[in-house]
N, C-alpha and C positions, 0 to 999 in steps of 0.2 A: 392256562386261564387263571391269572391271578385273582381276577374277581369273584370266581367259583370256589375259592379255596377261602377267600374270606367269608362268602356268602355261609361254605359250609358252617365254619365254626359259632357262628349265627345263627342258624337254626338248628343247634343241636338238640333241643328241647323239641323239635318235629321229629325229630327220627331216634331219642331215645340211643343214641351209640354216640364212639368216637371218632369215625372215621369218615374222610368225605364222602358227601353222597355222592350218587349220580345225576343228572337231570328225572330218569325214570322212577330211581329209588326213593326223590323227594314227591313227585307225585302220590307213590304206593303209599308212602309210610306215614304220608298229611293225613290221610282218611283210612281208619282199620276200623271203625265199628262196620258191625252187620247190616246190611239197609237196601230194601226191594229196587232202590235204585241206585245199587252199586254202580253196574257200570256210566250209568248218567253221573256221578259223581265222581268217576276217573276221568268220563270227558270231560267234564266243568273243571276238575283239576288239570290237566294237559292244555284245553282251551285258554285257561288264566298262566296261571301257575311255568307249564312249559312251553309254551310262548313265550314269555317273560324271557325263560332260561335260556331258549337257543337263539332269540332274536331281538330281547328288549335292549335299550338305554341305559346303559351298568355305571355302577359309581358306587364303592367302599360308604358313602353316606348315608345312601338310602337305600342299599340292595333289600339288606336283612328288611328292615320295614316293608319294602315295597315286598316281597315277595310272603313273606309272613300275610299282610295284605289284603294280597289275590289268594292266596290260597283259602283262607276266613270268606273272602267274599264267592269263591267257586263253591265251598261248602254250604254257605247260606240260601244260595239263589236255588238250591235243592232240598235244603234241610224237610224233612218229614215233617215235624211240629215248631208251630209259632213262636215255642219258647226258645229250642234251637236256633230257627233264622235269627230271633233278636240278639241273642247273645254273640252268633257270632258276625252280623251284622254289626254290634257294636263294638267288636273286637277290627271288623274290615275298616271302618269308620276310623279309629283311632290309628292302625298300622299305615293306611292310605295318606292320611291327614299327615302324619310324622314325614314319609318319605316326601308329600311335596312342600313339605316347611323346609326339607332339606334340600330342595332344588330340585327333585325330580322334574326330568324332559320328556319319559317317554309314553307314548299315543298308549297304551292301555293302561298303566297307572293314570293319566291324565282321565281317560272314559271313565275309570270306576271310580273316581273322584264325582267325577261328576252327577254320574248315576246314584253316588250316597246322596248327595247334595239336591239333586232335583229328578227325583225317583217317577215322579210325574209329569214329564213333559209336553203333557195335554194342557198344562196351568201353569204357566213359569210367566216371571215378568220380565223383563229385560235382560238381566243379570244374568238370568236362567235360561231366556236364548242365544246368549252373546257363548255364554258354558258351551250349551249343547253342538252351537256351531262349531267354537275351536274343539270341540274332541269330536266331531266330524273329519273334519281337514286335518287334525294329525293320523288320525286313522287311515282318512284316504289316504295318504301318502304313503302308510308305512308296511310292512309286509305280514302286516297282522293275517288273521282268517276271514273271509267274507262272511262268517259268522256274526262273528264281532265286528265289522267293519258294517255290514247289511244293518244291526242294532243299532249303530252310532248313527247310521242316515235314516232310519225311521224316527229316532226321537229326534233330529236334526228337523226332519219335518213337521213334526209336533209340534216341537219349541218353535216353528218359523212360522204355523200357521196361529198356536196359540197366541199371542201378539198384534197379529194382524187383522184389518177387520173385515179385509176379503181373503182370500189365497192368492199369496203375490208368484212371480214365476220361481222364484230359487224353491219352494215347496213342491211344485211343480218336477223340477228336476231332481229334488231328494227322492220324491216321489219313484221315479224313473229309475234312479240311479240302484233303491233298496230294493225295487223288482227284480231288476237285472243280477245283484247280487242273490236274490233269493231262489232265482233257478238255479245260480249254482251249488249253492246249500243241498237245491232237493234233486239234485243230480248226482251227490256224495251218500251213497246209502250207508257210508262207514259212518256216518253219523247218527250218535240217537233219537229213533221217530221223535219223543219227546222236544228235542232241542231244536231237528228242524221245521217241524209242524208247530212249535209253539211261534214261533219266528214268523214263518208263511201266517199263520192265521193274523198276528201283529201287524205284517207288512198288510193285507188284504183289510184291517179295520182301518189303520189310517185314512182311507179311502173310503167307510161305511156310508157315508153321506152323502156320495157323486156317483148317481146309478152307472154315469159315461164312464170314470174312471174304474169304478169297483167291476164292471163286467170286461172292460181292456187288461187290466191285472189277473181277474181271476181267468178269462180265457188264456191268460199266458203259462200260469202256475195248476192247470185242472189238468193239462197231460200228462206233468211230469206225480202228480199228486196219482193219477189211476197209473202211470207207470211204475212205478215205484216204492207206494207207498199204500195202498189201498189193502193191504192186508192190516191194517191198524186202524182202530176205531176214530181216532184223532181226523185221520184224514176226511172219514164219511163224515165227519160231525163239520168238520172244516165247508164240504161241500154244501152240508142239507141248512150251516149258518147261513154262507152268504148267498145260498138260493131265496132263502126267506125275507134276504134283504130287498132284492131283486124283485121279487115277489111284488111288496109293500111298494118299491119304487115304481112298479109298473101302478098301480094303481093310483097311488097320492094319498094326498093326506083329505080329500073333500068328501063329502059325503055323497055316499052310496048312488045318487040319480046323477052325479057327476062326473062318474067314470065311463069311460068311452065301451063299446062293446070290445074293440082289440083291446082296449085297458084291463076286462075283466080275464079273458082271455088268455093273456099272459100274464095274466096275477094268479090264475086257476094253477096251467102250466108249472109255472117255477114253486106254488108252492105243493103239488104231486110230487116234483124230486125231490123240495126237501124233506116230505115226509118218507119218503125212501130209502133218499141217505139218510135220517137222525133215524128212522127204525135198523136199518144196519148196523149203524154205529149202536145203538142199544143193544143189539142182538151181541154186538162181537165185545163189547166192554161196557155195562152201565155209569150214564156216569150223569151229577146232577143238573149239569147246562145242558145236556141232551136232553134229556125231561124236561127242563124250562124252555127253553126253542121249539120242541113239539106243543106248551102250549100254546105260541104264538102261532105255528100251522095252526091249530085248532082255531083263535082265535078269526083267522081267514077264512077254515074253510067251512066252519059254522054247523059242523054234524051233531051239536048236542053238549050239553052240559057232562054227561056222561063220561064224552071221551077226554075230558078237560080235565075231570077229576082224576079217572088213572091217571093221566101223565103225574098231574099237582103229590097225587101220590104217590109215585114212582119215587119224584126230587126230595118231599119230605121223608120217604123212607131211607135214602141216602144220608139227605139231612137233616133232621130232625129242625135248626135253626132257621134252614132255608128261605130267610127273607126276600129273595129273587122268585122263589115261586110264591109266595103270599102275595107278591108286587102283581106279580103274573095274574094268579087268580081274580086278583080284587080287578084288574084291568078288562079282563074277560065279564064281571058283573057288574060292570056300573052298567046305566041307564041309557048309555048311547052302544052299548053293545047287546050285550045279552043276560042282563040285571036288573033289578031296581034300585032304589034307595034300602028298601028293606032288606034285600040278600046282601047287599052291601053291608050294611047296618049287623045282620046275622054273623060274618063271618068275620066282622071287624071282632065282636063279642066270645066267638070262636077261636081267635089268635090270643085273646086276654085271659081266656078261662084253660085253656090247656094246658095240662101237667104234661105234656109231652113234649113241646114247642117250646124253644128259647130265644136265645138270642135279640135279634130285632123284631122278631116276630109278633111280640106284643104291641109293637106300633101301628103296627098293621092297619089299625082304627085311624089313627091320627091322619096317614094317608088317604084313608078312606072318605075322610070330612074336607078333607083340603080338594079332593076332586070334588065332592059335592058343591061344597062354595064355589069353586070355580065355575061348576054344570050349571047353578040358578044364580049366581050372580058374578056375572062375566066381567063386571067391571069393579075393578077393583076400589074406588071407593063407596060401592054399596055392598060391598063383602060383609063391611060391620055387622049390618042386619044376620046373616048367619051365623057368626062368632056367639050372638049375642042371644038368639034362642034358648032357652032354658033346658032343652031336650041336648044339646051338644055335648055340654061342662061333661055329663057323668061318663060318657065312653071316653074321652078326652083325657080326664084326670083319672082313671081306671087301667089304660094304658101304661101312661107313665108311671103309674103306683105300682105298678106288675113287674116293669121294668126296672126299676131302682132297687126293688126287693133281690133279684137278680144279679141285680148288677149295682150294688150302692156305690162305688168307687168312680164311675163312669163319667163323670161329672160333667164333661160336655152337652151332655143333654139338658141340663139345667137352665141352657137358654133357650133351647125349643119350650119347656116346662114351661119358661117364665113370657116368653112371647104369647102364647095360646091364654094362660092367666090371663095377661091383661087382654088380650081381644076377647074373654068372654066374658070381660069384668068380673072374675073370680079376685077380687083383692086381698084377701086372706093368702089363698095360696101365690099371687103374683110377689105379693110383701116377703113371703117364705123364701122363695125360688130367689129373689132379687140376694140374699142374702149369702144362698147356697153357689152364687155364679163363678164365682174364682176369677182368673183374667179374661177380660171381656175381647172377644170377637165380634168389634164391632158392625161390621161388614155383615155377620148375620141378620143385622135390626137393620140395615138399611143404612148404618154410617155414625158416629159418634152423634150426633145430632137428635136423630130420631130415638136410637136408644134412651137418652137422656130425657125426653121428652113422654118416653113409656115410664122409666123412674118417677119423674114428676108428676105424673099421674096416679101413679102407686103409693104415693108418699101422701098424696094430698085427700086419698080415699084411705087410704091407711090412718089419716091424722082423725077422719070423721068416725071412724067406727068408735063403737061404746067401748071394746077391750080397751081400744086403741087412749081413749078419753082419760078410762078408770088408769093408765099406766102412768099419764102427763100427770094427772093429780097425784098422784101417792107423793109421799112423802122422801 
């Protein structure tokens, strides 16, 4: 194998010797630190890496790159800490990038090109589904892993529906095509739970939105999940998810004297097993979306503020940041559930004032006002009137001020900061924020147009204030 003997001399800086590797030896010797997911980090490495080696697209131009590469990108998609993933994230990014400048052809360098490139294929524009499709179809073609091959037609599906403004049929058959590869994932128990249940649960959210499809899929993948896998917490939490979806979709979205008595019935039903399975899965491994999915059961099945707070507590003792359970919470006490304005109002004040709580969690208020606005004024051009009470501003800019102490580098938020300014006609601090914005996201304001028109407005109350006067006059 000529290729493998140049390839060697290429990565000799991976394996630290002089002599050619082996396909196995370059796997082993890419990744020697210590880490609770070692062996998920030998598959990730074999999955990219020796694939590549026994069965990719070879070429002296881009082997070393391409395989350098995958192996950065095997190690990232597991890394422990975020500073790891980025780094070598930006080392997969650069090594990737090099082998297709160099003409790489083959279907898994071609995927994790792509995957660097439109990492969320929920939100791609054109460019971004024309990607996902062709590393679809070289995949399907080629003799990759139904692993890998399963992952190319779920975001194939994402990229096709995100675009479209119904669900056309080739989504329809990606659909089809990534179930099908997904039982055979969870038919391979040589696999790790981690790699194949993160997979199944991906392939089953595609579908979170179409009760018909999510219960045709999940009845397909729930045998082979209690065959096979059900001694791991992942799978129960997999099941007691999308019971709770089920749940919700038997019900609807209308209010309470609008659901059928079978509606209530089977909304009861599915969400008893979820709470079943996410207490199993708690019991067998705590983990923080387990907590937040029990409180959406609670949310349904309405036993008390009581049992809402363990769970809330459960996820913040996991995570202290935990912005998804503050989301949760606050969802659970507004006014069309089981809240007020004022418990609302309470725990908004609660996320701002805690030395224990980070993250996004001080925003918590901010959310908190945007559902209010929304609850008394449904239509949005008499929103203003809310914005513009004088009781708003202080939890509002209290939030934000908590947050950037936190986190001053963070700067994107700077246009949330500055949109809220001007809707609550704070101009002082709108004139600030406007200043503080860096490159503008227009799209946030509603489009170059409207943003420029919040400016003009901030400039023009900016011009009237006295600081503003005593500044034009000086000298």
């Amino acid at each position: 194998m000529p290729w493998l003997i140049l390839l060697s001399s290429a990565l000799f800086f991976l394996l630290g010797c002089g002599k050619p590797p082996t396909p196995a030896e370059l796997i082993s010797a890419s990744h020697k630190e210590v880490t609770p997911y070692k062996n998920r980090v030998d598959f990730s490495l074999q999955d990219f890496v020796g694939q590549y080696l026994s069965i990719g697209s070879h070429d002296p131009k881009w082997d070393a790159a391409a395989t350098n590469g995958l192996a950065a990108m095997a190690k990232s998609r597991v890394a422990l800490s975020t500073v790891e993933n980025r780094a070598l994230g930006s080392t997969a990014r650069r090594e990737i990038q090099a082998a297709m400048d160099a003409g790489c052809n083959d279907a898994l360098v071609n995927y994790t090109w792509t995957w660097l490139r439109y990492p969320d294929a929920t939100s791609v524009d054109q460019a971004g589904k024309d990607a996902w499709v062709q590393a679809y179809a070289m995949l399907h073609n080629s003799q990759y892993s139904p692993l890998r091959r399963c992952w190319a037609t779920i975001k194939a599906a994402q990229a096709a529906k995100a675009i479209a403004k119904d669900t056309p049929r080739e989504v329809h058959d990606y659909r089809q095509e990534a179930a099908d590869l997904a039982l055979v994932v969870l038919a391979d128990t040589s696999i790790p739970p981690e790699e194949a249940l993160q997979l199944t649960w991906n392939m089953l959210d595609a579908v979170r939105q179409n009760k018909g499809e999510l219960k045709f899929y999940f009845d397909q993948v729930d045998p082979l999940l209690k065959k096979n896998w059900n001694r791991f917490a992942e799978a129960w939490f997999i099941r007691g998810d999308f019971e709770v979806n089920l749940a919700w979709a038997a019900r609807g979205t209308g209010y309470a004297d609008s659901v059928s008595k079978a509606g209530w019935k089977e909304f009861a039903s599915h969400l008893a097993i979820a709470e079943k399975s996410l207490l199993k899965s708690w019991k067998m491994q705590p983990m923080e979306k387990t907590a937040n999915r029990l409180i959406t059961v609670e949310l349904g099945q309405g036993n008390g503020r009581e049992k809402m707070e363990k769970y809330f507590n459960w996820a913040m003792t996991l995570n202290p940041n935990s912005s998804e359970a503050c989301r949760n919470k606050l969802n659970y006490l507004f006014p069309k559930w089981y809240g007020t304005p004022e418990t609302l109002m309470q725990f908004g004040w609660e996320c701002i004032s805690s030395t224990n709580w980070a993250g996004e969690v001080p925003l918590t208020m901010i959310f908190a006002h945007d559902e209010l606005a929304a609850e008394y004024y449904p239509k949005r051009e008499e929103r203003d009137a809310y914005w513009q009470d004088p009781a708003v501003w202080p939890g509002i800019d209290a939030a934000f001020t908590k947050y950037f102490k936190l986190y001053p580098n963070d700067v994107g938020w700077h246009h949330n900061y500055f949109w809220y300014a001007v809707k609550c006609h704070q101009w002082p601090a709108a004139e600030r924020e406007l200043a503080l914005l860096g490159p503008i996201n227009y799209s946030y304001f509603g489009g170059r147009e409207a943003f420029e028109s919040m400016v003009s407005e901030t400039k023009k109350h900016s011009l009237r204030s006295p600081a503003s006067a005593q500044t034009q006059s000086a000298p």
